[in-house]
C-alpha positions as CSV (number, residue, x, y, z in Angstrom):
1,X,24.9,-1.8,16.2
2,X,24.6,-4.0,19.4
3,X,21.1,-2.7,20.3
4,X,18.3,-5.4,19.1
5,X,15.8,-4.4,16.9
6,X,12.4,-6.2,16.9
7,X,11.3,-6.5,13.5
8,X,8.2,-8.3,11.3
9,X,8.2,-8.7,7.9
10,X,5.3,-8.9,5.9
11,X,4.2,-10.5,2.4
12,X,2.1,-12.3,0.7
13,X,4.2,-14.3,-1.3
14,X,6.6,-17.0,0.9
15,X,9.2,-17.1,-1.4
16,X,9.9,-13.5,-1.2
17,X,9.4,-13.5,3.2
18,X,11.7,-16.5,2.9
19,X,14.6,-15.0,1.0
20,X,13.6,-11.3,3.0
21,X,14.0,-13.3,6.5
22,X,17.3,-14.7,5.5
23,X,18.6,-11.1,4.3
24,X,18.0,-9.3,7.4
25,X,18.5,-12.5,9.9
26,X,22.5,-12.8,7.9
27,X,23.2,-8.4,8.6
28,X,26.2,-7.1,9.9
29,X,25.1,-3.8,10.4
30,X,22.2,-4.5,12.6
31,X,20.9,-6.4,15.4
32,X,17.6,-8.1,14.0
33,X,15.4,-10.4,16.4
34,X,12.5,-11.4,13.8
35,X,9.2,-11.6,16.2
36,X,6.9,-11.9,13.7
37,X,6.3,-12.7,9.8
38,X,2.9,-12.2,8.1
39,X,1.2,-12.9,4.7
40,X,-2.0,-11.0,5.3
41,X,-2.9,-7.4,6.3
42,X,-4.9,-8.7,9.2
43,X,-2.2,-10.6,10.3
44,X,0.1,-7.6,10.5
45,X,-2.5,-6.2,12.7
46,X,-2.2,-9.0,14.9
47,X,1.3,-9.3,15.0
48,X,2.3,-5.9,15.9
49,X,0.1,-5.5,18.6
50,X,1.1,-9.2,20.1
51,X,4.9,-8.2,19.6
52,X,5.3,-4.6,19.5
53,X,8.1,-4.6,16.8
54,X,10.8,-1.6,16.3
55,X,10.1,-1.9,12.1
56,X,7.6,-3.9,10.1
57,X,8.8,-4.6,6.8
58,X,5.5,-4.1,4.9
59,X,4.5,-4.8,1.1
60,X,1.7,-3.0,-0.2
61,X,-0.4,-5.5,-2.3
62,X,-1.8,-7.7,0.7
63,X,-4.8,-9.9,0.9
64,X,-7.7,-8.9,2.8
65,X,-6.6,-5.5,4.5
66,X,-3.8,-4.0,1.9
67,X,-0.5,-2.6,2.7
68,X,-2.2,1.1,2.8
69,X,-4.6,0.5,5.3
70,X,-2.0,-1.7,7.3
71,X,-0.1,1.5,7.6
72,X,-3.5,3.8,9.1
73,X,-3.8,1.3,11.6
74,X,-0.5,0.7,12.5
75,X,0.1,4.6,13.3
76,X,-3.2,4.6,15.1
77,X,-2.2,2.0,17.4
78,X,2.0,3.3,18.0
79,X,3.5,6.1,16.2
80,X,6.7,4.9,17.3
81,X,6.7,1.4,15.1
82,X,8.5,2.1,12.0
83,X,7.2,1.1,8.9
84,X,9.3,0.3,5.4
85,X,7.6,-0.6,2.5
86,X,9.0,-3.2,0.6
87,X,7.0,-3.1,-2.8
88,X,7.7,-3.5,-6.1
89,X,5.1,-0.3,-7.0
90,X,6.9,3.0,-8.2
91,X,3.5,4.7,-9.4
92,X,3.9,8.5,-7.6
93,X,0.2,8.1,-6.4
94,X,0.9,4.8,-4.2
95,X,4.7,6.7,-3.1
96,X,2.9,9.6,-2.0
97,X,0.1,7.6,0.1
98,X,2.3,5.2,1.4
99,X,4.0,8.4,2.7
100,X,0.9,10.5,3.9
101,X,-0.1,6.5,5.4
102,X,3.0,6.5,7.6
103,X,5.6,4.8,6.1
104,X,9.2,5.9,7.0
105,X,11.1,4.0,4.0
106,X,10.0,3.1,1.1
107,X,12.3,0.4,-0.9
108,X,11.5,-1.3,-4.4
109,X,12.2,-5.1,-4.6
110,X,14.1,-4.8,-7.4
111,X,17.2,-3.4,-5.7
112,X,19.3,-5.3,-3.3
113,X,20.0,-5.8,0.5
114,X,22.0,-2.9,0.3
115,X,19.0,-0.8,0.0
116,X,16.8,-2.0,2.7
117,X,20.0,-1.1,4.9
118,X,20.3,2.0,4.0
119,X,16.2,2.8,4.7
120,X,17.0,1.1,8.3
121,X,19.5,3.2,8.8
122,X,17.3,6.9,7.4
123,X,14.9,5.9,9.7
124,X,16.5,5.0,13.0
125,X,18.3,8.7,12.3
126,X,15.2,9.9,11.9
127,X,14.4,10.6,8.5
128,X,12.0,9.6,5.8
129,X,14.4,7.3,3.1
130,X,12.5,7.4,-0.4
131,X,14.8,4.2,-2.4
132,X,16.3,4.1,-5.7
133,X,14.7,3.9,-8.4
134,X,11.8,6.6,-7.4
135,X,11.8,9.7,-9.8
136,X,11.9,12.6,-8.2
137,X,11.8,16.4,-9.4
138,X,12.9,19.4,-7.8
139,X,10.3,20.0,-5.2
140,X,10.9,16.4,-4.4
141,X,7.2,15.1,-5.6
142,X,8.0,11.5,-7.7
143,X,7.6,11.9,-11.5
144,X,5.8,9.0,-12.4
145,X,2.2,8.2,-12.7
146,X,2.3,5.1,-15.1
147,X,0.6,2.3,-13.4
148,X,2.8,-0.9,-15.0
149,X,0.9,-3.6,-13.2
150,X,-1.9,-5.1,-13.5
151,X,-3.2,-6.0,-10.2
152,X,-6.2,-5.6,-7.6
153,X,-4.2,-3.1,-5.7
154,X,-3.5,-1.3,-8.5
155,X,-7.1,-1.2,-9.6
156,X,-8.1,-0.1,-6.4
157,X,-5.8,3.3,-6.1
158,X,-6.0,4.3,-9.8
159,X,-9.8,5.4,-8.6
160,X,-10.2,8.5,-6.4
161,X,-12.4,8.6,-3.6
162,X,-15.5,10.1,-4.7
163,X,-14.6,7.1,-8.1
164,X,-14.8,4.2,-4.9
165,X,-17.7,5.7,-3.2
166,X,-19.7,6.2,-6.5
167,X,-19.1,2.6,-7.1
168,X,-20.6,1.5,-4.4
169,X,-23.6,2.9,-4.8
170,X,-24.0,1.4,-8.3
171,X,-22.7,-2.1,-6.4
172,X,-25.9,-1.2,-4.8
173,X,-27.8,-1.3,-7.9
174,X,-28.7,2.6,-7.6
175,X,-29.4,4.5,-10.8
176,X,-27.4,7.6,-11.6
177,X,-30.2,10.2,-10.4
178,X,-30.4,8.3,-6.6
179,X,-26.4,8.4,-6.5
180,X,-26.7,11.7,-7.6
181,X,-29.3,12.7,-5.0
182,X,-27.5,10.2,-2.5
183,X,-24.1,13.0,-3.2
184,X,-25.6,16.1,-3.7
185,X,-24.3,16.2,-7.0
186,X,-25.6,16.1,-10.6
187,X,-26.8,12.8,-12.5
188,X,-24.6,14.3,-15.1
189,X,-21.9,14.3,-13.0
190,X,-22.6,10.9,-11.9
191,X,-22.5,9.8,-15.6
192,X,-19.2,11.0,-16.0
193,X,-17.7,9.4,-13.4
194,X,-19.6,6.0,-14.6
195,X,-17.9,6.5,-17.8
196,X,-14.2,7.7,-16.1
197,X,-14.9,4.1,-13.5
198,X,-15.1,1.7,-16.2
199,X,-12.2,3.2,-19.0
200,X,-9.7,2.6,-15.4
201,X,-11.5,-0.7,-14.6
202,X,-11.6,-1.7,-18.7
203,X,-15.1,-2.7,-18.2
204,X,-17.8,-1.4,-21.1
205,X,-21.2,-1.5,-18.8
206,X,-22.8,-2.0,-15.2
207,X,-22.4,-5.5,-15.3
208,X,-18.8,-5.4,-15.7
209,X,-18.6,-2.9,-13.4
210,X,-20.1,-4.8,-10.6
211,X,-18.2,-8.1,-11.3
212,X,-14.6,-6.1,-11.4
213,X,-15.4,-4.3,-8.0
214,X,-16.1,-7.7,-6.2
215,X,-13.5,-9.8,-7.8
216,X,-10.9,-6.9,-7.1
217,X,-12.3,-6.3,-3.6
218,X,-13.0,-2.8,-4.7
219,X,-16.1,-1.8,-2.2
C-alpha cells in the first residue's frame, strides 16, 4: 500500500513502544509515518489533536487518563481516527467496553506482528477486527470474565457504576443512610454494595476502602 498512514502509538511502558515502533516502522504491507508516540492518556489527547493520526495504537492500562477514557475522547473529537487496542487484557468486560469506547481492533500483546497487520488491514476495510486469543461464542459475545491481573485498571472495571459512584461517596466520609438518601436507594442496599466493593477491592473495612480507591486512582 503506497498511501501513508499517520499513526501514534501509545504505552506506558518504553520498552514495549520501542519494540512496537520498530515493528510497524520495518512493514511491508503498509505505509507507516509514526507522528506521534505517548506514555500517558493525556498525552494521547494531545497528540492526536496536534497530528491528526489515521490509527493510534492504544494500550488500555495508562497513567492518568486510562486507555477507556482515551477512546471517549478520541471519538468525541474525530470519528474518523482509528483506534487498535494493543493490550494484554482478555477479560470480556474490558473487550466489550473497549468496543462500545470506539476501538476498531483489538489485538493482545502476546501474539505477533502478524496480528497487528491483520487488525490494520480489518479496519482500513472497514470492519471491527477482534484478535486471537479472544473467546468468543456463537452470538459473538467473548466467553471470559476471569480478571488474571492484578492491576489499577483492573481494579477499576471489575466495579460497576453505581460500585464507583457509591465509593465515592464513602471517599467522602458519608454514612450508609446519607449515600443512601444521596441515591434514592435503601441503606440496605448501600450495605450491600459496601460489602460487594471491598470482597472486589480485597479490603475488610472503610479504611481499606478509602486507601485502595486513592492508591488505585479509583474516584
Amino acid at each position: 500500500m503506497s498511501d501513508v498512514i499517520r499513526i501514534i502509538v501509545a504505552d506506558d511502558h518504553n520498552l514495549f513502544l520501542d519494540g512496537l515502533k520498530r515493528v510497524l516502522g520495518e512493514s511491508e504491507i503498509f505505509n507507516f509515518q509514526l507522528v506521534g508516540a505517548a506514555t500517558s492518556g493525556q498525552e494521547v489527547i494531545r497528540l492526536v489533536q496536534m497530528n491528526k493520526p489515521h490509527i493510534v495504537f492504544l494500550d488500555l492500562n495508562m497513567p492518568g487518563l486510562d486507555g477507556l477514557a482515551v477512546l471517549e475522547q478520541i471519538r468525541a473529537y474525530n470519528k474518523e481516527i482509528k483506534v487498535v487496542v494493543v493490550t494484554m487484557y482478555d477479560e470480556v468486560k474490558i473487550v466489550k467496553a473497549a468496543i462500545k469506547a470506539g476501538c476498531k481492533g483489538y489485538v493482545l500483546k502476546m501474539y505477533g506482528k502478524n496480528e497487528l497487520f491483520t487488525a490494520v488491514k480489518a479496519i482500513l476495510s472497514g470492519e471491527t477486527y477482534i484478535g486471537k486469543g479472544i473467546d468468543f461464542d456463537s452470538q459473538g459475545i467473548p466467553k471470559k470474565e476471569n480478571f488474571r491481573f492484578d492491576d489499577s485498571f483492573i481494579r477499576k472495571h471489575k466495579l460497576t457504576k453505581r460500585e464507583l459512584e457509591i465509593l465515592r461517596l464513602i471517599s467522602d466520609a458519608l454514612s450508609n443512610k446519607e449515600i443512601g438518601k444521596e441515591l434514592f436507594i435503601s441503606d440496605q442496599t448501600v450495605s450491600v454494595h459496601r460489602k460487594n466493593i471491598m470482597r472486589k477491592l480485597g479490603v475488610s473495612n472503610t479504611a481499606g476502602l478509602v486507601k485502595a480507591a486513592f492508591e488505585n486512582n479509583l474516584l
